[in-house]
VEXKE-972685 format. One line per field, with one value per residue (C-alpha): residue in three letters; residue number from 1; x, y, z. Coordinates in Angstrom, 2 decimals. Example, Ala and Ser with C-alpha at 12.3 -4.5 7.8 and 13.67 -1.06 7.14 Angstrom:
! residues 2
tivo	(ALA:SER)
lummi	(1:2)
px	(12.30:13.67)
py	(-4.50:-1.06)
pz	(7.80:7.14)
***
This chain:
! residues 316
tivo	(UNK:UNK:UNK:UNK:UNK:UNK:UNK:UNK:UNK:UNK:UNK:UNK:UNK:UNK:UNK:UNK:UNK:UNK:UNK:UNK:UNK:UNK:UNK:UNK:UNK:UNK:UNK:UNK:UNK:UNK:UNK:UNK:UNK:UNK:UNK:UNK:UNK:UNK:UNK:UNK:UNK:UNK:UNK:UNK:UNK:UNK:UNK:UNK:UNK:UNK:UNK:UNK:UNK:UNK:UNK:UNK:UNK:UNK:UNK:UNK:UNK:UNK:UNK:UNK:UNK:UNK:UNK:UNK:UNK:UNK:UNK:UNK:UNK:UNK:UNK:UNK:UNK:UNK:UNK:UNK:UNK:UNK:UNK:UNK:UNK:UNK:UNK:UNK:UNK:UNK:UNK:UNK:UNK:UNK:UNK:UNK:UNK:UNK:UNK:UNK:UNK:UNK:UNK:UNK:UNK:UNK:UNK:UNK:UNK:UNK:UNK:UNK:UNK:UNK:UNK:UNK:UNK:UNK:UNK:UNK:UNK:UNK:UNK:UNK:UNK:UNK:UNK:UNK:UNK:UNK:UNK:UNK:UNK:UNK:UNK:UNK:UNK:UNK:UNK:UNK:UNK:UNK:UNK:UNK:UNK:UNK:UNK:UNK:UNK:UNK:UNK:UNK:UNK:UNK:UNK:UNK:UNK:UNK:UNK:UNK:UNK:UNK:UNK:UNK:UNK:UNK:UNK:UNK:UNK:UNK:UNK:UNK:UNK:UNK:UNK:UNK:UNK:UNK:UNK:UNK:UNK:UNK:UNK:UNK:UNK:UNK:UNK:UNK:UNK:UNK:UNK:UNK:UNK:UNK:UNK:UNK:UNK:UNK:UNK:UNK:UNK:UNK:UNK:UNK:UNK:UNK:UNK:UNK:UNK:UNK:UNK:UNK:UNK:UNK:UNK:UNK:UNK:UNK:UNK:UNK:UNK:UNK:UNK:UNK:UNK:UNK:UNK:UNK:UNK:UNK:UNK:UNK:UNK:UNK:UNK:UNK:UNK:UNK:UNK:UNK:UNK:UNK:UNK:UNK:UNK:UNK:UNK:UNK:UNK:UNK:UNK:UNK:UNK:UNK:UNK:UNK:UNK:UNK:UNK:UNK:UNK:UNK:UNK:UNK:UNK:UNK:UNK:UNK:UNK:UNK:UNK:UNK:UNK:UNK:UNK:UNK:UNK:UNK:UNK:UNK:UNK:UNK:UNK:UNK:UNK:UNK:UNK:UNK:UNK:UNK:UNK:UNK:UNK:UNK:UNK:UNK:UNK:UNK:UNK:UNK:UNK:UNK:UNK:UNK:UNK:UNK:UNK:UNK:UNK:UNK:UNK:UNK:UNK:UNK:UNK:UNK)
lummi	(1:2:3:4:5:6:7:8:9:10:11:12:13:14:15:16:17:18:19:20:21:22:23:24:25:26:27:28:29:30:31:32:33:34:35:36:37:38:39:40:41:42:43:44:45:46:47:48:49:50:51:52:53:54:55:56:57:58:59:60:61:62:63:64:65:66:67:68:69:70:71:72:73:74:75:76:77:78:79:80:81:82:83:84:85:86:87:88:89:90:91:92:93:94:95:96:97:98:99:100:101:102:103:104:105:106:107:108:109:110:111:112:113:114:115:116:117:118:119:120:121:122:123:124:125:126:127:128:129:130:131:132:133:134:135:136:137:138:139:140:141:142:143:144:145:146:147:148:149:150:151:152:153:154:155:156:157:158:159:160:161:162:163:164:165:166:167:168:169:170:171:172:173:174:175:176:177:178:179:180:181:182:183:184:185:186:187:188:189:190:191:192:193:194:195:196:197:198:199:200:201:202:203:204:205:206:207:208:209:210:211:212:213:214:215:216:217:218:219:220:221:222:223:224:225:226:227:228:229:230:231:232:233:234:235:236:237:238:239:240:241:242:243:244:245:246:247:248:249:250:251:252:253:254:255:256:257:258:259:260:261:262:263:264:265:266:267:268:269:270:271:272:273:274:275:276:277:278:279:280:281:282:283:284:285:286:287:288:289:290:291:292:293:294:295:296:297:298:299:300:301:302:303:304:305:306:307:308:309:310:311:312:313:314:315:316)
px	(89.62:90.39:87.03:85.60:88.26:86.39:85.79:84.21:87.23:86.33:88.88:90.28:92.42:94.11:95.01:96.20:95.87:93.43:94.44:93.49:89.48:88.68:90.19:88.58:85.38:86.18:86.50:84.48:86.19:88.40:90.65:91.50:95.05:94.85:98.39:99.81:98.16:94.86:92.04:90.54:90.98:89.68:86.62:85.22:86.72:84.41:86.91:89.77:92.78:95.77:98.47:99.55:100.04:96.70:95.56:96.77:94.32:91.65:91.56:93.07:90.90:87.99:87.25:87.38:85.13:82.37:81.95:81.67:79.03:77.02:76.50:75.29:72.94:71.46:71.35:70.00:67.60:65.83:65.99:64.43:61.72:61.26:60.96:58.63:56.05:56.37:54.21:51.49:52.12:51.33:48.58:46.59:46.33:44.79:42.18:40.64:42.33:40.12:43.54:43.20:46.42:48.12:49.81:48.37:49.20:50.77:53.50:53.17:54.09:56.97:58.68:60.90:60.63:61.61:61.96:64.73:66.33:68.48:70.55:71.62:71.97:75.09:76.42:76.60:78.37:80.60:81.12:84.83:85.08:88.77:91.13:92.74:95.95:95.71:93.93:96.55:99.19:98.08:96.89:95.78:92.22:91.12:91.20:88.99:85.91:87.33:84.41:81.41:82.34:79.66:76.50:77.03:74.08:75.89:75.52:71.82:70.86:72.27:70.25:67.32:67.47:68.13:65.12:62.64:63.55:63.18:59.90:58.55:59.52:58.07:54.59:54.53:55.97:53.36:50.34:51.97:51.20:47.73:46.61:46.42:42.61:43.56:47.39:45.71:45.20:41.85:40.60:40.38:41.41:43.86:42.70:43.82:45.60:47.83:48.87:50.02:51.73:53.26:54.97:56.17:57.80:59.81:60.30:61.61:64.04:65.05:65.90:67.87:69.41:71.16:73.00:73.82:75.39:77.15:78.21:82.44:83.46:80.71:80.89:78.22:76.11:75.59:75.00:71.94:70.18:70.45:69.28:67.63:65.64:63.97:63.41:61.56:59.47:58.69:57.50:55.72:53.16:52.67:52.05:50.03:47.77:47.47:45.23:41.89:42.71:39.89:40.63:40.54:37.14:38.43:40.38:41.23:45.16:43.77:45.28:46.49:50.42:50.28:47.78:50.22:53.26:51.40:51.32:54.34:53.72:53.70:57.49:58.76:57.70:58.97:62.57:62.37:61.77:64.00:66.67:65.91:65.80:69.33:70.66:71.84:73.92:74.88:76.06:78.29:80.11:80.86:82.29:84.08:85.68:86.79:87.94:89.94:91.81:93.14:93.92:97.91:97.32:95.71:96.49:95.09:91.63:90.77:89.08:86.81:83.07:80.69:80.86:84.64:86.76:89.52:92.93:95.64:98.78:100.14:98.27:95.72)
py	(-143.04:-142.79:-141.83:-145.37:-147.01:-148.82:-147.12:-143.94:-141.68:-138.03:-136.70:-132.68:-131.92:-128.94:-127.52:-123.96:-124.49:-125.52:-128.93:-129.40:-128.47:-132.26:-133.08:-130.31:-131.26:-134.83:-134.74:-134.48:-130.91:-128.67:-125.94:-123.58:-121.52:-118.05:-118.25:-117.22:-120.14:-118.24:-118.30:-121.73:-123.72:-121.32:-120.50:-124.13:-125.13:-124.83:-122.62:-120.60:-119.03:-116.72:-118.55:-121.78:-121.34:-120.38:-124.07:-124.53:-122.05:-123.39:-126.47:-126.49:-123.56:-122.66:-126.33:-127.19:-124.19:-124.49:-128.00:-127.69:-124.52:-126.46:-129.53:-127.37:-125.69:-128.93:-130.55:-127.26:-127.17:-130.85:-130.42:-126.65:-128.38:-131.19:-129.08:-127.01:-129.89:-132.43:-130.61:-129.90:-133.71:-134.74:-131.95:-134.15:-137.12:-134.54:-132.88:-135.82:-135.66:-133.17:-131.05:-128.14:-126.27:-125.63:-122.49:-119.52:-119.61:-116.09:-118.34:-121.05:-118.24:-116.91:-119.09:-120.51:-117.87:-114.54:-115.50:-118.69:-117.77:-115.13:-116.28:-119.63:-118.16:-115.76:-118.67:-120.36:-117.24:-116.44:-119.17:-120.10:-122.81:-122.90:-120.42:-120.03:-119.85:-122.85:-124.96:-124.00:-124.81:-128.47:-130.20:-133.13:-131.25:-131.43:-135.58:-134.85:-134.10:-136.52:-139.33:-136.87:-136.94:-134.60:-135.92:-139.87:-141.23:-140.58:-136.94:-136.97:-139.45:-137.09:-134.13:-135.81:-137.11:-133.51:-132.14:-134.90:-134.35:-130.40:-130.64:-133.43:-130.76:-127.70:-129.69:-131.31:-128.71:-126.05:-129.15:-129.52:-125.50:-125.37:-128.11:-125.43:-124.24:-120.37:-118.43:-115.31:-112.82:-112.29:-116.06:-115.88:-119.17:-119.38:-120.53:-122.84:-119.97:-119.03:-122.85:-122.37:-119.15:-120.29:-123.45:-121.14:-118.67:-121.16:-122.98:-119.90:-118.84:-122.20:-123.20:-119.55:-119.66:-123.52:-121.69:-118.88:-122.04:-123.74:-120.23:-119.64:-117.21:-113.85:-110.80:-107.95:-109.11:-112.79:-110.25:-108.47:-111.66:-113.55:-110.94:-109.04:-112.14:-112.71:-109.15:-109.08:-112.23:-110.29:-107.29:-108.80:-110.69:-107.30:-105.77:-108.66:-109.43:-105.67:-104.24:-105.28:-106.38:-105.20:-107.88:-110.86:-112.53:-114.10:-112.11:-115.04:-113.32:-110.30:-109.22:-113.03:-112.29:-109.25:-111.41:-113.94:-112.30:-111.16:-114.20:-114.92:-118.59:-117.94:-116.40:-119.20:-121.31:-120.00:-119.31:-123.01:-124.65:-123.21:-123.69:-127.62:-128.05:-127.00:-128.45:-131.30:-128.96:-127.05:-130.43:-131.74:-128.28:-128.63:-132.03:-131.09:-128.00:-130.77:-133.07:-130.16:-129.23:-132.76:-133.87:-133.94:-132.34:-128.92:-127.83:-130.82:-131.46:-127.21:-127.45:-130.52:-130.54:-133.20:-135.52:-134.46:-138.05:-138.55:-138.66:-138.80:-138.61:-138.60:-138.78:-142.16)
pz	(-147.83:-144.07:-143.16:-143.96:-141.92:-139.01:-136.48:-138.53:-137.50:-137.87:-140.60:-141.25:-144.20:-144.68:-147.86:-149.40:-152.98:-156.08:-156.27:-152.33:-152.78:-153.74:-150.22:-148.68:-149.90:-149.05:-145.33:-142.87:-141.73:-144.54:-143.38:-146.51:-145.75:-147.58:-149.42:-152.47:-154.84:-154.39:-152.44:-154.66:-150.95:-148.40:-150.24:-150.53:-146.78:-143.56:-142.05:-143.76:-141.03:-143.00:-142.01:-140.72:-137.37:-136.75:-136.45:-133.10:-131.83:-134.30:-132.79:-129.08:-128.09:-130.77:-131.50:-128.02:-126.47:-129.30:-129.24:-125.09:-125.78:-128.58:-126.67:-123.53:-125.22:-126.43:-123.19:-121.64:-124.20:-123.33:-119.27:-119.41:-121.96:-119.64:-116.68:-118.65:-119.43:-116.48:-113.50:-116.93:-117.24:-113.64:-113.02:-115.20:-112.45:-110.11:-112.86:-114.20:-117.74:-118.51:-120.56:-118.37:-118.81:-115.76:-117.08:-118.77:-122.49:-122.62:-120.69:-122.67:-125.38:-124.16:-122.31:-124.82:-126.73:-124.39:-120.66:-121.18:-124.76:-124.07:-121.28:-122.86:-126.15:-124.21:-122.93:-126.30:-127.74:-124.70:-122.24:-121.71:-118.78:-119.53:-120.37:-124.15:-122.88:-121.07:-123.73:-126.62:-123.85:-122.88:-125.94:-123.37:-122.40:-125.94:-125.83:-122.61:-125.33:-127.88:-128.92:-128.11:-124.65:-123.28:-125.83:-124.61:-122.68:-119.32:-119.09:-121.51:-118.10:-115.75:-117.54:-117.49:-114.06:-112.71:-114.84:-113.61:-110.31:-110.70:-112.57:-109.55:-107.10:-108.26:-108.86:-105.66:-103.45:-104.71:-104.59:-100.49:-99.95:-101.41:-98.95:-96.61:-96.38:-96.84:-98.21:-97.60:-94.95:-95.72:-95.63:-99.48:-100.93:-103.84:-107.36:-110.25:-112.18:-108.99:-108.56:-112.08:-111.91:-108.61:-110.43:-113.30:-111.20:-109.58:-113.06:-114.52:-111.61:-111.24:-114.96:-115.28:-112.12:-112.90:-116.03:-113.97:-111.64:-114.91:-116.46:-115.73:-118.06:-117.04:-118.79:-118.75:-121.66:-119.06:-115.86:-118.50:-119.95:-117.20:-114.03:-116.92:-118.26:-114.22:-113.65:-117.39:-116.18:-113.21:-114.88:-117.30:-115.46:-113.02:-116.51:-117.68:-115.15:-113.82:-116.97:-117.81:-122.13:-123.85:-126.60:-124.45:-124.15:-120.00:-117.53:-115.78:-114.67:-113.55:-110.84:-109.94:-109.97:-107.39:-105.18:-104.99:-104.00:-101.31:-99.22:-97.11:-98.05:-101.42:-100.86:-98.74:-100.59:-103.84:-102.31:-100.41:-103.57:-106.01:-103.26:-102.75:-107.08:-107.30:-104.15:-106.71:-108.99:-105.90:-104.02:-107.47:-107.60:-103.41:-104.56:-107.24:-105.94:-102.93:-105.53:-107.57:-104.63:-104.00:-106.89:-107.79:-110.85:-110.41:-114.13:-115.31:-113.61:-112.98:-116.14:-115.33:-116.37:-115.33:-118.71:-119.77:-119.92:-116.65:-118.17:-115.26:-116.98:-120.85:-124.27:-124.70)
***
């Protein structure tokens, strides 16, 4: 069989008929064409098209935009984690191990689960960073991807890197403002729950606002989950922290999210912070909007994402 050549190539077969299911099954990929043999092939294939000509599409444009979508969503998925859990990590040098979360756990709860799902779930579903027109048209950006282009240890580094860096910056920025004796107006000093809630604003703006930065293709279902997703945050810690819960033993949030938004420091430093995390992402699309417009090949390189391979002229 091919696909024990060395090398482990990554075989497709196509087939239309009864007698191509074994090679269907077979392969790594089977394509089942609805023709007049019967449907035998296109109900044990992975994907079935009606006619023929249909492949191109298949595989210039849907192959190429779902693995690109797929492998974003796994990368976003570890640097939004590890953003999540580093300042946790390194609030435990400055609390004497003693596991005191740094975040409330009706964050903890929800941040994977309603405040960052949404918006990377659209992109997943609807992202195009290239046109189908253009990808059917120039077969040459699909071998940009070939070989797991984007899921090599190049851009997992790169990811990782940027959410280190993040994560260091919203802990240490935040630790920097509350070595101030007094935020407040009053004289009142802030508390351990604020320093936390401070950090997870600016986590959860920051971590939304870098897809909103990698997103190309926006549509109005993007514009809801991702403006929608930071004004929901927003609202719900008003909502949480502004009623006394009968059910809950501590009321250690009450009132802590309005208090803080009331300090101009608190905003400065929210907005300076957030801004300084993505100057990296902000700085590599500067450079590669520079790079785009002077390169020979303007067709070739528009589509050009940070781990896609560099092919300057004919098929390799």
């Amino acid at each position: 069989m091919v696909k024990n050549l060395k090398g482990s190539p990554i075989t497709l077969s196509i087939g239309d008929g009864a007698n191509d299911v074994s090679m269907i099954l077979e392969s790594h990929v089977g394509i089942g064409i609805k023709g007049k043999e019967g449907r035998q092939a296109s109900r044990n294939s992975d994907y079935a098209v009606p006619k023929f000509k249909h492949l191109k599409k298949l595989l210039l444009a849907h192959g190429h935009l779902y693995y690109v979508r797929i492998a974003h969503l796994v990368q976003y998925f570890f640097y939004k984690n590890l953003c999540f859990i580093l300042p946790q990590f390194l609030y435990q040098f400055f609390c004497g191990f003693s596991q005191q979360p740094l975040y409330d756990a009706a964050y903890l709860t929800m941040y994977n689960i309603c405040f960052t799902s949404l918006p990377i779930l659209a992109y997943s579903l609807l992202e195009q960073h290239i046109n189908i027109d253009t990808l059917t048209s120039d077969p040459r950006l699909y071998m940009k991807i070939s070989g797991n282009a984007m899921l090599q240890l190049g851009p997992f580094l790169y990811w990782t890197f940027l959410a280190a860096f993040e994560g260091t910056v919203f802990f240490f920025g935040t630790y920097f403002l509350f070595q101030t004796t007094s935020l407040d107006e009053n004289g009142k000093v802030y508390g351990n729950w604020t320093f936390g809630t401070i950090i997870f604003t600016i986590l959860v703006f920051t971590v939304t606002l870098k897809l909103a930065l990698d997103t190309r293709f926006w549509t109005w279902i993007n514009h809801l989950v991702i403006w929608g997703s930071l004004a929901f945050y927003v609202f719900f810690s008003f909502f949480w922290g502004g009623i006394i819960w009968p059910f809950l033993k501590q009321q250690r949030m009450y009132f802590v999210f309005a208090q803080m938004l009331s300090s101009v420091s608190v905003w400065l430093t929210i907005i300076l912070l957030i801004f300084v995390s993505l100057s990296p992402e902000m700085l590599r699309i500067v450079l590669r909007s520079v790079r785009r417009r002077s390169t020979r090949n303007p067709n070739l390189e528009l589509p050009m994402l940070l781990s896609y391979k560099h092919i300057d002229s004919g098929y390799r």
